[in-house]
C-alpha positions as CSV (number, residue, x, y, z in Angstrom):
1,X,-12.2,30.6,3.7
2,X,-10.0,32.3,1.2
3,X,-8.2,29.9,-1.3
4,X,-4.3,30.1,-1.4
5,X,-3.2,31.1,-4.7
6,X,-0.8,28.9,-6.6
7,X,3.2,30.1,-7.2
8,X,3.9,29.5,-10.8
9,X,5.2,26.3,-10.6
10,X,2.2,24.2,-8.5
11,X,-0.1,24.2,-11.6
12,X,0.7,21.0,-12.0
13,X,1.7,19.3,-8.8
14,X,-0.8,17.1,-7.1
15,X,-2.6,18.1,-4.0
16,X,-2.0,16.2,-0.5
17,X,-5.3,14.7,-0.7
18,X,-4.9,13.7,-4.6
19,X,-1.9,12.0,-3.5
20,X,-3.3,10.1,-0.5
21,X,-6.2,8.8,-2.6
22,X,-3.2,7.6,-5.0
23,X,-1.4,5.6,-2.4
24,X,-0.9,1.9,-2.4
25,X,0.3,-0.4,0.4
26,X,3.0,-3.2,-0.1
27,X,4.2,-6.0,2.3
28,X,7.9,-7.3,2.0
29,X,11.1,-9.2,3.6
30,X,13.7,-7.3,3.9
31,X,16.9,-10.0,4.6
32,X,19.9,-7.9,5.4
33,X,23.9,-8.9,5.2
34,X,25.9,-8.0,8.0
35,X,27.1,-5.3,6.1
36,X,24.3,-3.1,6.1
37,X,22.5,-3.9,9.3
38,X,23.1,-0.1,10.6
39,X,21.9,1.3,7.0
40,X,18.8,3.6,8.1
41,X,16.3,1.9,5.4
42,X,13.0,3.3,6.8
43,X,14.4,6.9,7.0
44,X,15.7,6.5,3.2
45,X,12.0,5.3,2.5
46,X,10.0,8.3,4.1
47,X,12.7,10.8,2.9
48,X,13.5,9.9,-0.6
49,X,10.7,8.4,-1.6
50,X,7.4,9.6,0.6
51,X,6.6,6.3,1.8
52,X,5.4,5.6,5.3
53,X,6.9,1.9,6.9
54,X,5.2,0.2,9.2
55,X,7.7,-2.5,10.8
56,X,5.0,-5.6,11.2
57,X,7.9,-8.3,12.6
58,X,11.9,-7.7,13.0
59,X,14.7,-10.3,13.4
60,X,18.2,-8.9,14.0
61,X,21.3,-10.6,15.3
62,X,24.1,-8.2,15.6
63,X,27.0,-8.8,13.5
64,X,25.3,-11.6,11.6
65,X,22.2,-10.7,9.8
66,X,18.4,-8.9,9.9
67,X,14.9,-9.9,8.6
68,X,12.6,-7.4,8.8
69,X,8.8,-7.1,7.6
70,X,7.3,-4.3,6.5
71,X,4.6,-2.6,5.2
72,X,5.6,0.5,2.8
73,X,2.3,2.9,2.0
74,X,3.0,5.1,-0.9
75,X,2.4,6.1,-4.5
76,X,2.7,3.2,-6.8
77,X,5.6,4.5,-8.6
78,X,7.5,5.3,-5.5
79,X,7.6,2.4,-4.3
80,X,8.8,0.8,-7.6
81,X,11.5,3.2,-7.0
82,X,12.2,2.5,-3.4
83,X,12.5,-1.4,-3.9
84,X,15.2,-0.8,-6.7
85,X,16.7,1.6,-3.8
86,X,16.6,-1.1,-1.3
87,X,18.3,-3.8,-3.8
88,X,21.2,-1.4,-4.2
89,X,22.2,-2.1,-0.5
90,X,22.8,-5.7,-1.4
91,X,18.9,-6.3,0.7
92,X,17.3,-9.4,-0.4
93,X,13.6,-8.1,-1.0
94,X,10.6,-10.5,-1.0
95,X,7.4,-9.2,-2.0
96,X,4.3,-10.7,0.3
97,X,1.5,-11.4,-2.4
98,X,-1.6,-10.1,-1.0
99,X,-5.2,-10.5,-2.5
100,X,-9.0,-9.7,-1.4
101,X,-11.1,-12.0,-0.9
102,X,-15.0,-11.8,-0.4
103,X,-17.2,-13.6,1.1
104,X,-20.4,-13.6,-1.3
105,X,-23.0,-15.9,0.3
106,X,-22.7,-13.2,3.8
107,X,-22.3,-10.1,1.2
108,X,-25.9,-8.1,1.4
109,X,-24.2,-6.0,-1.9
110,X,-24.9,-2.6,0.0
111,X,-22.5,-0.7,-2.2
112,X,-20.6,0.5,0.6
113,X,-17.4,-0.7,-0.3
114,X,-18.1,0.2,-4.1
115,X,-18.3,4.1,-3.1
116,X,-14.6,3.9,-1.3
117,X,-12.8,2.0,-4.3
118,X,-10.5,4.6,-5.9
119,X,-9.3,2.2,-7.9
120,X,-12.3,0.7,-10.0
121,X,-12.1,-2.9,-8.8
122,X,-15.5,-3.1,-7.2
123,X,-19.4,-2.3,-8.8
124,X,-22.8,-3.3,-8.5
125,X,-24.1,-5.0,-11.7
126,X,-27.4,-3.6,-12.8
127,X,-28.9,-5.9,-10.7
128,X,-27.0,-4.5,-7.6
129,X,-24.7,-7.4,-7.0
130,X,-21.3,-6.9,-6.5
131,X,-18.7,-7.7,-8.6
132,X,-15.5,-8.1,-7.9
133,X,-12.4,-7.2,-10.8
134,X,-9.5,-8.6,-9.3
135,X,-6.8,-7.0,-11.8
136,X,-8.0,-3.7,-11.0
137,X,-7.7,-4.0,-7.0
138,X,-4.5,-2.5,-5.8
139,X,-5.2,-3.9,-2.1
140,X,-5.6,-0.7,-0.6
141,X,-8.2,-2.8,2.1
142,X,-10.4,0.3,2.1
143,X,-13.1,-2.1,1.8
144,X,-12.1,-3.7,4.6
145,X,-13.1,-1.3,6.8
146,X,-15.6,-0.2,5.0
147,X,-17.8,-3.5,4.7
148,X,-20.9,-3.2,7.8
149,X,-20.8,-7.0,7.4
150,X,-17.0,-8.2,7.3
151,X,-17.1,-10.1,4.3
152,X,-13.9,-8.9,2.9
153,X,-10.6,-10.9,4.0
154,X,-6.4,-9.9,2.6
155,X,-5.1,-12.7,2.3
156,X,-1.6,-13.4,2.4
């Protein structure tokens, strides 16, 4: 199949699938005031900032106030961006701090979850156990589904 060529200007503009391996997932509260409870937050998400929502639990009593949870998917920045947004609208935003966990004594240090880790957080030491860099990880939970044991847990 033919390539498409590239107008001008897309030299340097990332490909789709650049940008999906790029993308980063981020759980929060939203706690709205009454004032803003009809303000379209999920639309402004996807179509100012790219980021998909995923609404995980919502609490809204008309007139009075709204909780939501969600999970924003999106490039890093972006989302940096889209919480600042958010705060603008008066929105009380609580970030849910998310780690990975591994279970080493079930782990048989296959590799598989290595070879999906975009980010770096995960090799196999020259003796081909895993290690696991926890600053690098950007909870992405590709390994998650990855591992043919299910020794990787998010916790929350």
């Amino acid at each position: 199949m033919p390539r498409k060529k590239k107008n001008q200007g897309e030299s340097s503009k990332m490909s789709k699938s650049d940008s999906l391996s790029l993308r980063t997932r981020r759980r929060v509260i939203l706690s709205f005031p009454p004032s803003v409870l009809q303000t379209p937050i999920t639309y402004i998400l996807a179509k100012e900032y790219d980021i998909a929502s995923n609404i995980l639990r919502a609490e809204i009593l008309p007139e009075e106030s709204g909780k939501l949870v969600i999970e924003m998917d999106g490039l890093p920045e972006n989302l940096d961006k889209a919480i600042q947004r958010i705060k603008e609208f008066d929105i009380d935003v609580t970030e849910i701090a998310r780690k990975v966990t591994f279970d080493m004594d079930k782990c048989i240090h296959c590799g598989a979850c290595v070879s999906v880790c975009l980010a770096g957080a995960l090799k196999l030491d020259k003796n081909f156990h895993l290690e696991f860099i926890e600053p690098k990880c950007t909870v992405c939970e590709m390994c998650v589904t990855t591992c043919p044991v299910d020794v990787v847990n998010i916790d929350i």
